[in-house]
C-alpha positions as CSV (number, residue, x, y, z in Angstrom):
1,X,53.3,-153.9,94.6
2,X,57.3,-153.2,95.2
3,X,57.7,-156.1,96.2
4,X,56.8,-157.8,92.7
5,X,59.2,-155.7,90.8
6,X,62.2,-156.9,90.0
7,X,65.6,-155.1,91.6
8,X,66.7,-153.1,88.3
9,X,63.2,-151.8,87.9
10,X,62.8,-151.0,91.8
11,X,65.8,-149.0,91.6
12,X,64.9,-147.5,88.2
13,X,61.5,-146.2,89.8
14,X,63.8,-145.3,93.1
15,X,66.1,-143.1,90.3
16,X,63.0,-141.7,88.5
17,X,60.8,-140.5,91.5
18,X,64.5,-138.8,92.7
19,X,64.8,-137.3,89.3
20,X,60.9,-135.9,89.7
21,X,61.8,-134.5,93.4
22,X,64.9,-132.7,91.9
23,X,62.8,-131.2,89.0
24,X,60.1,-130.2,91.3
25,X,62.7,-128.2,93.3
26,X,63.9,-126.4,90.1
27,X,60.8,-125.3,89.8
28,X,60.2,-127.2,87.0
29,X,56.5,-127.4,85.0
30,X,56.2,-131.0,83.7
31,X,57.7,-133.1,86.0
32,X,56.1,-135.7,84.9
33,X,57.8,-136.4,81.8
34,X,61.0,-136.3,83.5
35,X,60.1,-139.0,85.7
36,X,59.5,-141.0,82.5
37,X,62.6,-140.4,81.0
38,X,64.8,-141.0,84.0
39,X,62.8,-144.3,84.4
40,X,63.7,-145.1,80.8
41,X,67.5,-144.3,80.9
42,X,67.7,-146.2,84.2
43,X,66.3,-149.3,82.6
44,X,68.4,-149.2,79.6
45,X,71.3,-148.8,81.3
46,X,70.0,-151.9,83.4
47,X,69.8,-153.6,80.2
48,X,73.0,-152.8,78.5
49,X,72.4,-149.4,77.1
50,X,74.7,-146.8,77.5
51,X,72.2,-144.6,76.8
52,X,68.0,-144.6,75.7
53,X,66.6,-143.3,72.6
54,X,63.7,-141.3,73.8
55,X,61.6,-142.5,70.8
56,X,58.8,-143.5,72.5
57,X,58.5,-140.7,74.4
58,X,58.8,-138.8,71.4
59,X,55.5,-140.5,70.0
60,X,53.6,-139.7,73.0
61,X,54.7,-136.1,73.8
62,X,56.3,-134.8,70.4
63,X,59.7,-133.6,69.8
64,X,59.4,-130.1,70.7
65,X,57.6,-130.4,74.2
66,X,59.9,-133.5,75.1
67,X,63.0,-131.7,74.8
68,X,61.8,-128.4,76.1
69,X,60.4,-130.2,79.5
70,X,63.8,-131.9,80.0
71,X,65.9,-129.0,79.2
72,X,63.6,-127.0,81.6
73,X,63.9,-129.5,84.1
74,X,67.3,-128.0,86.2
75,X,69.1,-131.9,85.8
76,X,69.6,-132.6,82.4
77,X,72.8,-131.2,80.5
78,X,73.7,-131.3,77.1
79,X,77.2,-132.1,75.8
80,X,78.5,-128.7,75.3
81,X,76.9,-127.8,78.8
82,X,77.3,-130.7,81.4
83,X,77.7,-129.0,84.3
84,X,77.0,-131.7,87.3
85,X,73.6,-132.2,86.1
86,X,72.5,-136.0,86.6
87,X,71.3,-136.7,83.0
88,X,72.5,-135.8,79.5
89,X,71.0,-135.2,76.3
90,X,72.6,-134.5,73.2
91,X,71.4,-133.5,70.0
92,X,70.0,-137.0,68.7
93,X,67.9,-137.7,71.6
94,X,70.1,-139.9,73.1
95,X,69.6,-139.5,77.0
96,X,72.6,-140.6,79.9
97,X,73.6,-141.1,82.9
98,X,75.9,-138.6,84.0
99,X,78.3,-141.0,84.5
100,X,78.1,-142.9,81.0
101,X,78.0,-139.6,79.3
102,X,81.2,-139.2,80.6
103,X,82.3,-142.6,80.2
104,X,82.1,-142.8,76.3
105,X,83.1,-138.6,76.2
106,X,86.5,-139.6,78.0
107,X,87.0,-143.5,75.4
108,X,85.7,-141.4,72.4
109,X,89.0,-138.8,73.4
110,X,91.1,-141.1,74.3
111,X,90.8,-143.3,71.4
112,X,91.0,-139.7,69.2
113,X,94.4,-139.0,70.7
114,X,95.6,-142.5,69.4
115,X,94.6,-142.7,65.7
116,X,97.1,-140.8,64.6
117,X,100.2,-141.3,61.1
118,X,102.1,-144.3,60.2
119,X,105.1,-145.8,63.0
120,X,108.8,-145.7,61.4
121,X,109.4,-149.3,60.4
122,X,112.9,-151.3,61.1
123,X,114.8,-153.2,58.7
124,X,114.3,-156.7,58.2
125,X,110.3,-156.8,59.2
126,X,109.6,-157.3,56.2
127,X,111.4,-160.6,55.6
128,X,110.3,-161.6,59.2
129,X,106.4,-160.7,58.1
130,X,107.2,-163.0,54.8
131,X,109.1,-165.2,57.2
132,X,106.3,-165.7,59.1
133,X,103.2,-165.9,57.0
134,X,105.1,-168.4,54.2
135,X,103.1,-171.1,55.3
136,X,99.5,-169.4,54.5
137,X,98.1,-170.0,51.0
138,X,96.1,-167.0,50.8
139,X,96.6,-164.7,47.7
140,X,95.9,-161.6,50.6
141,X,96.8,-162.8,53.5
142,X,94.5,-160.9,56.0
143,X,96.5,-162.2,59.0
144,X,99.8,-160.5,57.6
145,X,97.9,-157.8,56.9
146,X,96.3,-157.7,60.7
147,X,99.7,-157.8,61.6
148,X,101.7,-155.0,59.4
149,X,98.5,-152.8,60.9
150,X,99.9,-153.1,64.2
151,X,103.2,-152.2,63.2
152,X,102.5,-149.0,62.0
153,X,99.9,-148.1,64.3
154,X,98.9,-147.4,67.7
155,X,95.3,-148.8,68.1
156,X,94.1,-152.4,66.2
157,X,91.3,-154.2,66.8
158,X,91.3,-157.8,65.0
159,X,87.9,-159.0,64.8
160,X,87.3,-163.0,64.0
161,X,85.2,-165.7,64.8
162,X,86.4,-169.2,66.5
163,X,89.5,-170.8,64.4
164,X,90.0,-168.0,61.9
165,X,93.8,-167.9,63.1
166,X,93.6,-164.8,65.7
167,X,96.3,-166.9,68.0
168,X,98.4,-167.5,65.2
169,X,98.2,-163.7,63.8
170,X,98.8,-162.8,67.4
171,X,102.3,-164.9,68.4
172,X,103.4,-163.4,65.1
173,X,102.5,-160.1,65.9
174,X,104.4,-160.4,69.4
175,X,107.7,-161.6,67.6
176,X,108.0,-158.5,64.9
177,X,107.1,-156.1,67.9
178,X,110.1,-157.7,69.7
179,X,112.5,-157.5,66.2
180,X,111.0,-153.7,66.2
181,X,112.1,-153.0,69.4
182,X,114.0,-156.0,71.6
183,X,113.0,-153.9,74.7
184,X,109.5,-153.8,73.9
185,X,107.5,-153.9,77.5
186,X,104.3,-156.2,76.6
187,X,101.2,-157.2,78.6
188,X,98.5,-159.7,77.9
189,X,95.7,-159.1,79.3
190,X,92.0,-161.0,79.4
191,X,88.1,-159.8,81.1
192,X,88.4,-163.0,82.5
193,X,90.8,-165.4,84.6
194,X,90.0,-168.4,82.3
195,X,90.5,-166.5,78.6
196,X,94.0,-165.2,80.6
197,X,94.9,-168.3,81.1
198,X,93.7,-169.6,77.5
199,X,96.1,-167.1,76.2
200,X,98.7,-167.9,77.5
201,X,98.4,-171.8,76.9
202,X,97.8,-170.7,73.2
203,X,100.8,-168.8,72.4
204,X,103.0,-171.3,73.8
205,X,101.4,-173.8,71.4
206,X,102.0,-171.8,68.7
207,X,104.9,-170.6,68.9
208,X,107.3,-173.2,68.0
209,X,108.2,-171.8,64.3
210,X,109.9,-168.7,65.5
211,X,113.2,-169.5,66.3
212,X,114.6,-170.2,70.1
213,X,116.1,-167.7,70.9
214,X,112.4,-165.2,69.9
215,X,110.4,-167.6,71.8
216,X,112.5,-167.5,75.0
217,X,111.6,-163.6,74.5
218,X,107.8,-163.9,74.7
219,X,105.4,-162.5,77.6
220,X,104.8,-165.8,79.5
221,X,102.0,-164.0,81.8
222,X,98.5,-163.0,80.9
223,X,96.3,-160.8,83.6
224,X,92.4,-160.4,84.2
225,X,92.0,-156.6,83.1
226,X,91.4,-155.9,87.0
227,X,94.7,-157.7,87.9
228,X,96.8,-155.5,85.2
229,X,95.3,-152.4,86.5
230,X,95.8,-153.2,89.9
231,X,92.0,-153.3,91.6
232,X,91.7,-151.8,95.0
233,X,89.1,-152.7,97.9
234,X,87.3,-149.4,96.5
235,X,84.8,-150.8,93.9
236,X,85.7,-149.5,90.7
237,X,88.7,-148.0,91.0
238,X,92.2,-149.4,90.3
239,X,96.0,-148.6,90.7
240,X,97.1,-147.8,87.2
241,X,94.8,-144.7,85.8
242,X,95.9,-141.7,83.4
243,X,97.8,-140.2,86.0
244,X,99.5,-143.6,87.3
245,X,100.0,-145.3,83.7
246,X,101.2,-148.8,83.3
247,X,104.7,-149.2,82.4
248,X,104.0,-150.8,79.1
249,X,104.9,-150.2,75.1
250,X,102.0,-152.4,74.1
251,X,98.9,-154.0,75.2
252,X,97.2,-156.8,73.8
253,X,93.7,-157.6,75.2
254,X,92.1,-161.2,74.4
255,X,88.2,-161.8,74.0
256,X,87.8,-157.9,73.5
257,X,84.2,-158.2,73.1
258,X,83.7,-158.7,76.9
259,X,84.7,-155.2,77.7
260,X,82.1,-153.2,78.9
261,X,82.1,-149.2,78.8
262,X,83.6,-148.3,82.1
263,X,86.2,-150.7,82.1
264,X,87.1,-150.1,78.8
265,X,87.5,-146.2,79.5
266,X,89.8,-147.1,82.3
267,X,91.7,-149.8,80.6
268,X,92.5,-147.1,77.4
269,X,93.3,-144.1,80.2
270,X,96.2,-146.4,81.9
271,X,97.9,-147.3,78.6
272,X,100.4,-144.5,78.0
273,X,99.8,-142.5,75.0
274,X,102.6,-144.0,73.1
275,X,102.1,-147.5,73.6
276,X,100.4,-149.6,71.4
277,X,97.2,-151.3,72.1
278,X,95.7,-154.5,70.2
279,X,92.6,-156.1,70.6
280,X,91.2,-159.4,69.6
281,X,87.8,-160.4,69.0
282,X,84.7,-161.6,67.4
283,X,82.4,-158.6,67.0
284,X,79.4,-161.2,66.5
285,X,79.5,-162.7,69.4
286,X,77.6,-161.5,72.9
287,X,78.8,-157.9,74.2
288,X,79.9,-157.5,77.7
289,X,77.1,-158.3,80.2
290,X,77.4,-154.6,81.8
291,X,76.9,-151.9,79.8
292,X,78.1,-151.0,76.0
293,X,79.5,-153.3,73.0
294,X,82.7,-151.4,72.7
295,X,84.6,-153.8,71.0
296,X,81.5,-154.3,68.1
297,X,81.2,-150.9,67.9
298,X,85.3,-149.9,67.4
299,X,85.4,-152.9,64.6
300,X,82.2,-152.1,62.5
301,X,84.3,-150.4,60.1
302,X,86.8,-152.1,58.5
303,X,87.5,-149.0,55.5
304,X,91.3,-147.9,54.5
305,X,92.5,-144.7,53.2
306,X,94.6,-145.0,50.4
307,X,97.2,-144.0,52.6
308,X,97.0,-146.5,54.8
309,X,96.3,-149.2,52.2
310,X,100.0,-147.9,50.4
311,X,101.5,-148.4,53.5
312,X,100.2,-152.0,54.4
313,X,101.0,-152.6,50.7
314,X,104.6,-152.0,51.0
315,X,104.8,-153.9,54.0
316,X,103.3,-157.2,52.7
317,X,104.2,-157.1,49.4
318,X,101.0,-157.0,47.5
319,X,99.4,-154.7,45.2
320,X,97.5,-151.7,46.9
321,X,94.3,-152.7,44.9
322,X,94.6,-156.6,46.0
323,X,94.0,-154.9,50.4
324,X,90.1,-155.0,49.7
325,X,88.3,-154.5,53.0
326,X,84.4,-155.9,53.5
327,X,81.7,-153.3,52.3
328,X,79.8,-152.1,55.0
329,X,77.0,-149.7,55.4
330,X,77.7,-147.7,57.8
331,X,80.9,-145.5,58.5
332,X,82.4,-145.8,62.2
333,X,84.2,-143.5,64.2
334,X,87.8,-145.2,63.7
335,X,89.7,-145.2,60.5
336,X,92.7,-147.2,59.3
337,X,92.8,-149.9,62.5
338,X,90.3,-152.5,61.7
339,X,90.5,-155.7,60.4
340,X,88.1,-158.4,60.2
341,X,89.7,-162.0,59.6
342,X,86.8,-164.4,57.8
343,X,88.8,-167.6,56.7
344,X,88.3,-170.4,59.2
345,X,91.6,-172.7,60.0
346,X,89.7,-174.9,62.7
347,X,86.7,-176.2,60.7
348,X,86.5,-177.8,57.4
349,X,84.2,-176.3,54.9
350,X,81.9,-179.0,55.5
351,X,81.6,-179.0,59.1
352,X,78.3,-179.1,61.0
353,X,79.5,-176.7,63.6
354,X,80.9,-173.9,61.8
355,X,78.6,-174.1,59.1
356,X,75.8,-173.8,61.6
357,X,77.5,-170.8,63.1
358,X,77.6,-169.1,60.2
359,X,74.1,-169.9,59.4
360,X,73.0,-168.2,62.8
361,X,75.2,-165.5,62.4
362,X,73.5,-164.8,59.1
363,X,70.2,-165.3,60.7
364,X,69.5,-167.9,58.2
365,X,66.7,-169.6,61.0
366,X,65.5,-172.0,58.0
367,X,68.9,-173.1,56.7
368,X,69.7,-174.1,60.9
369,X,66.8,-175.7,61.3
370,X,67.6,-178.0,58.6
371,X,70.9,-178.3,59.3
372,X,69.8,-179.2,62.8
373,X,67.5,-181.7,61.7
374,X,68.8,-183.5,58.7
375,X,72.7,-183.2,59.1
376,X,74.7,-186.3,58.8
377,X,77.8,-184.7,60.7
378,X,78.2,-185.9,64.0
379,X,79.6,-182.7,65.2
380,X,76.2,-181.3,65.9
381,X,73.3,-183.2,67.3
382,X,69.7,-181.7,68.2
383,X,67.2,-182.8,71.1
384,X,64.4,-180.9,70.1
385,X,61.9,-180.7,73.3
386,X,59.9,-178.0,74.2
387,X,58.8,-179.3,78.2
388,X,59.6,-177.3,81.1
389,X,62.1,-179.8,82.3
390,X,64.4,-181.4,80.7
391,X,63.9,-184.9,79.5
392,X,66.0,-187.9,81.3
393,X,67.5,-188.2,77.8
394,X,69.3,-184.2,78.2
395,X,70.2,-185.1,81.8
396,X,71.5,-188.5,80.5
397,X,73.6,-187.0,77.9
398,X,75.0,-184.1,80.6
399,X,75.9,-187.1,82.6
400,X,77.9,-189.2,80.2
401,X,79.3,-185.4,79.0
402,X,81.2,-185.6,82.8
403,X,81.8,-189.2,82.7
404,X,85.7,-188.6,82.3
405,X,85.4,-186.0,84.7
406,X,84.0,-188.5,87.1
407,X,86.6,-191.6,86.3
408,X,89.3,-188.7,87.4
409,X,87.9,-188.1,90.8
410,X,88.3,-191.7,91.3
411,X,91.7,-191.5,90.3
412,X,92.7,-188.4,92.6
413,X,95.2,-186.9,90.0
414,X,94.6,-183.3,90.4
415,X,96.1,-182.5,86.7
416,X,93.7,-185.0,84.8
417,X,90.7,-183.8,87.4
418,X,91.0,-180.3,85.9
419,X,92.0,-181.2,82.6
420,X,88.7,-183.7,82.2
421,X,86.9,-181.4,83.5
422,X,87.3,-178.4,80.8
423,X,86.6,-180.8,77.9
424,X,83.1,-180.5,78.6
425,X,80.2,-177.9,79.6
426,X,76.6,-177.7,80.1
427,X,75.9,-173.9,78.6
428,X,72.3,-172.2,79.7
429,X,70.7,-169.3,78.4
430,X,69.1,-168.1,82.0
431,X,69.5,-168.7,85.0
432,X,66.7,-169.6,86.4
433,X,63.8,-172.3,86.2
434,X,64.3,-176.2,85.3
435,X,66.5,-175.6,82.2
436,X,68.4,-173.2,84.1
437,X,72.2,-172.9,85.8
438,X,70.1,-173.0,89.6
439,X,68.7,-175.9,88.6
440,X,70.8,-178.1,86.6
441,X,73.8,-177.9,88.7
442,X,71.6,-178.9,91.4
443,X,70.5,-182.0,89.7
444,X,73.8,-183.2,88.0
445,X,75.6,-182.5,91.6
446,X,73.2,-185.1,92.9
447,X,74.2,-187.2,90.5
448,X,78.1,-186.7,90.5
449,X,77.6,-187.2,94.4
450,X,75.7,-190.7,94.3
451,X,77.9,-192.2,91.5
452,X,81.5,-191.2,93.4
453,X,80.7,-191.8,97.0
454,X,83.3,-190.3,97.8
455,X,84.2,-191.0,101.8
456,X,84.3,-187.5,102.4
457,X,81.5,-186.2,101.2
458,X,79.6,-184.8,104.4
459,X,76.0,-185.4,103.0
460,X,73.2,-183.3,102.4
461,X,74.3,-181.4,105.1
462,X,77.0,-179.3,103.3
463,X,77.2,-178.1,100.0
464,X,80.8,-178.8,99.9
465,X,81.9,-182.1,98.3
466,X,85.1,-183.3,96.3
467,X,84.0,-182.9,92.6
468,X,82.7,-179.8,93.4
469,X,83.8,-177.2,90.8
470,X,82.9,-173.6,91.8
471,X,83.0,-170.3,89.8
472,X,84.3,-166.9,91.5
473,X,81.7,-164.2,90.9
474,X,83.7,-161.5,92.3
475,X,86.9,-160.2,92.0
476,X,89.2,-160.7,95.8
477,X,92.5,-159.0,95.6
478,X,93.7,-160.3,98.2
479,X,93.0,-164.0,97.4
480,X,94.2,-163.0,94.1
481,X,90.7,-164.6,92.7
482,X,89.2,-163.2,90.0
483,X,85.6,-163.3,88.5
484,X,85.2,-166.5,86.1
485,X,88.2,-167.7,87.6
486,X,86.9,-172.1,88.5
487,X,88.4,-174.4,91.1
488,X,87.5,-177.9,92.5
489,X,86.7,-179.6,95.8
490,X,89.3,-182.2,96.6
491,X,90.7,-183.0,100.1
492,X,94.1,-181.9,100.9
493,X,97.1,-184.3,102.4
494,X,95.1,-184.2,105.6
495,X,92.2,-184.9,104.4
496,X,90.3,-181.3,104.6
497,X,88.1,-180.5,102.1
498,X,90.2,-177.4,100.1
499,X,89.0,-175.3,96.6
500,X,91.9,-175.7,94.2
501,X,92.8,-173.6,91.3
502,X,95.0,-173.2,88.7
503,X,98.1,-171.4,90.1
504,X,100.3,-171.1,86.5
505,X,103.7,-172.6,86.2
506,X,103.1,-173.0,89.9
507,X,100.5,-175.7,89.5
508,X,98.1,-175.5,91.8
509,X,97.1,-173.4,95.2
510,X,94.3,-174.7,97.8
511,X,92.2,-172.3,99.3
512,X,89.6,-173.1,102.1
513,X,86.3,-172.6,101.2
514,X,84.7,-170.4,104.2
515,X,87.5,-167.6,102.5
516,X,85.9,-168.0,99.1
517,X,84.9,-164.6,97.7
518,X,80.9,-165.1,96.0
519,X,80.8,-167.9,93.9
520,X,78.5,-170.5,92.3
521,X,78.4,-174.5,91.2
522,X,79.7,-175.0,87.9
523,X,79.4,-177.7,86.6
524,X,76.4,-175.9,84.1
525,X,76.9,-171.9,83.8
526,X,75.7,-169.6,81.4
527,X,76.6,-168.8,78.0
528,X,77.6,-165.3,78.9
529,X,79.7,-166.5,81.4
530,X,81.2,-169.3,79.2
531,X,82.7,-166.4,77.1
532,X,86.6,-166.7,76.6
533,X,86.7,-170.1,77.4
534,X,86.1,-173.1,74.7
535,X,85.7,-177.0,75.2
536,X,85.6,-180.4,73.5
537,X,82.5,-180.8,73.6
538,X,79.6,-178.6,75.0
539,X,75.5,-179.0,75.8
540,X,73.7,-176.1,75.1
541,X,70.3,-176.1,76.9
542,X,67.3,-173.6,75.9
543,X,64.6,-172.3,77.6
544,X,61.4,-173.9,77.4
545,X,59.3,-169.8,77.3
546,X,60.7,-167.0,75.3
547,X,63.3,-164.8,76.8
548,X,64.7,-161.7,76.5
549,X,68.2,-162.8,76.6
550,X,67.7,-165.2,74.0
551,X,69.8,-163.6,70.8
552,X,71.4,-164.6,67.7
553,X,74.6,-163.7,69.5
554,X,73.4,-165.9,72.4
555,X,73.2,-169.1,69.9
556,X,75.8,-168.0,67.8
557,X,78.7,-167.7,70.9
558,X,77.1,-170.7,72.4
559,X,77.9,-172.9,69.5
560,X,81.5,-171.5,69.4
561,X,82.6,-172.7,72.8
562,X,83.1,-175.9,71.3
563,X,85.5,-177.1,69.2
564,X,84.4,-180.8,68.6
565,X,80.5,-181.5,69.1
566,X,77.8,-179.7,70.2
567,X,74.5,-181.1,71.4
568,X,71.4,-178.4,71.6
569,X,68.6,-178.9,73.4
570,X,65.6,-176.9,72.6
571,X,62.0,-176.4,70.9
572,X,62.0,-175.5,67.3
573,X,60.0,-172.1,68.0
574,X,62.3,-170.8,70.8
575,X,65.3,-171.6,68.6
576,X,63.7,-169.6,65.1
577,X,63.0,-167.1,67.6
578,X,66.5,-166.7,68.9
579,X,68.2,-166.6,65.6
580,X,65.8,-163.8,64.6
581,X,66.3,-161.6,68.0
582,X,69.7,-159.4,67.3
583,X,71.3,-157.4,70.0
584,X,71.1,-153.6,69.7
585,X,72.7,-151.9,72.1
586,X,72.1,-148.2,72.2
587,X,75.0,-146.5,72.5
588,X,76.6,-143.1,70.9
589,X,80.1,-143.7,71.0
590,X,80.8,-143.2,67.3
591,X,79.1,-139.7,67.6
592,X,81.2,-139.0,70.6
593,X,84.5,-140.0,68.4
594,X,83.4,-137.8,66.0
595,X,82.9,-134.8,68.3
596,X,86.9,-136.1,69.4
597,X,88.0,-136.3,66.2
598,X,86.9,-132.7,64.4
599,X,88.4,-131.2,68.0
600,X,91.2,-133.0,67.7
601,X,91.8,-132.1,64.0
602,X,94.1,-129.8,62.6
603,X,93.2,-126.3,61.7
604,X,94.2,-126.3,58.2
């Protein structure tokens, strides 16, 4: 029955049977088949996909007849001959949207018009680079080399995972583009409120070996990507586009790897064409929750011409043959603006949690399970349990996890509340059920509730309490509220129950809660959400069934939100299952920048 089916598959059938009615009125033979297909693009798409391979159909219909039905069908294009028709299909069997279809056309174009020769270089940035970099051992020194990429060119992506110096490689980056140009307009940027925030706070902490008078010169703002571009009531569209671009020299975006499609196509058309744009990521960890993995997609090839390897060369002062990029197997769209840093500043080589990390990014299930269950480092810690629920144990540990959170209620300093508060997390991998976010804040709210008593908690009868932290789930302009962005219940001077937030150099702002935009409890949240933002210490709390959603990347980016322990809670099974499950987003945004590229390219 409809009322069984989930909402992205109700409005995939809603799509499909439209599709059929439009085919049927192009007098189209089997209509059938384009029902099926439109069902299948509309349900990868709800899953991530920018686009479906039509394999199975394929199987069941052949080549031949699958493609001739759809092309005779009046509403499906091809590349070269879009017209307005609703879906696209180009020559691999990829099938789109309209819409993404023109998404990754317009990124794939834009992207084109950036990779283009090396940037005149000023005196003295090569003593600055040495300047700067002194301090690392490293016979190359991929971070200088990150760096000297940027320099010269107009597009970088810096791919790393947790404490392989990206903040470090970035502050550095900031102070040559400022000794290239003193006038040099830069915005940071963020997906997210709390990794905007993060960004800031990190470059300040870095940046105390470049000298006073640089440092006084560095951006001391970050934005949520909306906020930069300026969102408007209408959903989707925002301020600064190709025709209103921002009035910037260079962007750098933080936790890149949350960009979805869309926004990324509308991020790239605001830059102007001259300006720079870096981003920063970890190409392993989860892609954005809409749909597309731009950012692992635009750093799976790390290559260099010879060219560009001279170049970088004569910047850092190395060898050409010492700049020896990771092998990969397959070539991307991109050349000449990728680089991938592997050494790891924040954990020892020893260490249970990066070692464990790398063991689940290599899908090593065996090696983690042992690790898991033998390893002496108290870094990691495993409470293997299978049961629907979670055992009083799990809850008892989540507990003492926001036991310092707890002691700072009590003491009703505002700072410390927040600060206590983002040393620790409860991470889920769904939503829903016992193990879930629903359910877990529910329980540890109870518990946060009975053990302050505070005198104006109202009781069962509200939801709003002082301890209460809450997540924005969607963006308010006006409020200037952002999704991800997380405040806290705490009564004002007058004793009225206010949501505070982090407000910058400004402190703190209140906000009543009847104005809030959507939002959540969040005290647990999931690990997709938890993306751009790292704690002491987090709990990271499996299903008890299999899931979809349950991904290497999943486990891999839930381990990394924490840089000093990390306590998992799961059955053996789910977890070997997990580490075995890798993301693969369909997607044909390196065929698009190829297309781009040889339009783009020179006649001789």
């Amino acid at each position: 029955m409809a009322t069984d089916l989930t909402p992205a598959m109700a409005l995939a059938q809603g799509f499909a049977a439209q599709a059929q009615r439009w085919a049927v009125e192009h007098g189209a033979a089997e209509t059938g088949i384009v029902r099926r297909a439109a069902l299948l693009v509309s349900m990868a798409v709800s899953s991530g996909d920018v686009c479906a391979h039509l394999d199975e159909l394929v199987t069941e219909f052949g080549s031949e007849r699958l493609r001739a039905a759809l092309m005779a069908s009046g509403i499906v294009g091809t590349p070269e001959a879009r017209a307005a028709m609703p879906l696209i299909l180009d020559a691999n069997d990829r099938l789109y949207l309209h819409r993404y279809f023109d998404y990754e056309s317009r990124l794939a174009r834009n992207l084109a018009q950036r990779d283009g020769g090396d940037a005149e270089i000023v005196p003295g940035i090569r003593a600055r680079l040495r300047e700067l970099f002194a301090a690392n051992d490293e016979p190359v020194d991929w971070q200088k080399i990150a760096v000297a990429m940027a320099l010269l060119g107009r597009l970088t992506i810096i791919s790393g995972g947790p404490g392989t110096g990206k903040t470090t490689t970035l502050v550095n980056l900031l102070a040559c583009l400022l000794e290239q140009d003193p006038r040099c307009r830069i915005a940071l940027a963020a997906p997210t409120g709390k990794a905007a925030a993060r960004m800031t706070d990190a470059i300040r902490q870095r940046a105390s070996h470049l000298p006073a008078e640089l440092q006084t010169r560095l951006p001391n703002e970050s934005f949520t990507l909306h906020r930069l571009l300026g969102a408007t009531p209408a959903t989707g569209e925002f301020r600064h586009h190709a025709r209103h671009p921002l009035p910037i020299d260079a962007l750098v975006v933080d936790e890149a790897s949350m960009l979805d499609l869309a926004l990324a196509t509308k991020l790239f058309e605001a830059v102007p064409r001259g300006a720079r744009i870096i981003l920063l990521g970890d190409k392993d960890q989860l892609s954005a929750v809409e749909s597309g993995a731009v950012f692992a997609e635009l750093s799976a090839d790390p290559r260099l011409s010879e060219r560009r390897r001279d170049r970088l060369a004569e910047l850092c002062a190395l060898p050409p043959e010492a700049i020896r990029p990771p092998a990969v197997d397959a070539r991307g769209g991109l050349q000449d603006c990728v680089v991938w840093l592997t050494r790891n500043f924040r954990f020892a080589s020893d260490s249970g949690i990066g070692e464990l990390a790398r063991e689940v990014n290599g899908g090593d299930a065996t090696a983690a399970i042992d690790r898991l269950r033998n390893n002496a480092d108290v870094s990691i810690s495993w409470m293997e349990e299978d049961a629907q629920r979670p055992s009083d144990a799990a809850m008892q540990h989540i507990h003492a996890g926001y036991g310092a959170y707890l002691e700072a209620l009590r003491d009703c300093d505002i700072t410390a509340i927040f600060a206590a508060f983002g040393r620790f997390r409860t991470l889920c991998a769904v939503r829903e059920g016992p193990r879930g976010v629903e359910a877990l804040n529910h329980r540890i709210g109870e518990q946060l509730r009975l053990k302050l008593d505070h005198p104006l908690d109202p009781g069962e009868r509200s939801e709003w309490y002082p301890g209460r932290p809450v997540m924005v789930l969607r963006n308010d302009t006006i409020l200037k509220l952002f999704n991800g962005d997380i405040g806290i219940v705490l009564p004002d001077a007058e004793e009225t129950l206010m949501v505070y937030f982090p407000d910058g150099e400004a402190g703190f702002r209140s906000i009543a809660p009847v104005r809030l935009p959507e939002h959540e409890t969040a005290f647990a949240m999931t690990i997709h959400k938890s993306q751009g933002s790292e704690f002491d210490a987090v709990l990271v709390m499996l299903p008890a069934n299999p899931n979809r959603v349950l991904t290497r990347e999943l486990v891999y980016t839930a381990i990394t939100r924490a840089r000093s322990r990390m306590t998992l809670v799961g059955g053996e099974a789910i977890l070997v299952r997990a580490i075995q499950s890798v993301t693969r987003r369909h997607s044909g945004l390196a065929a698009r920048l190829g297309e781009a590229s040889a339009v783009l390219a020179p006649p001789w």
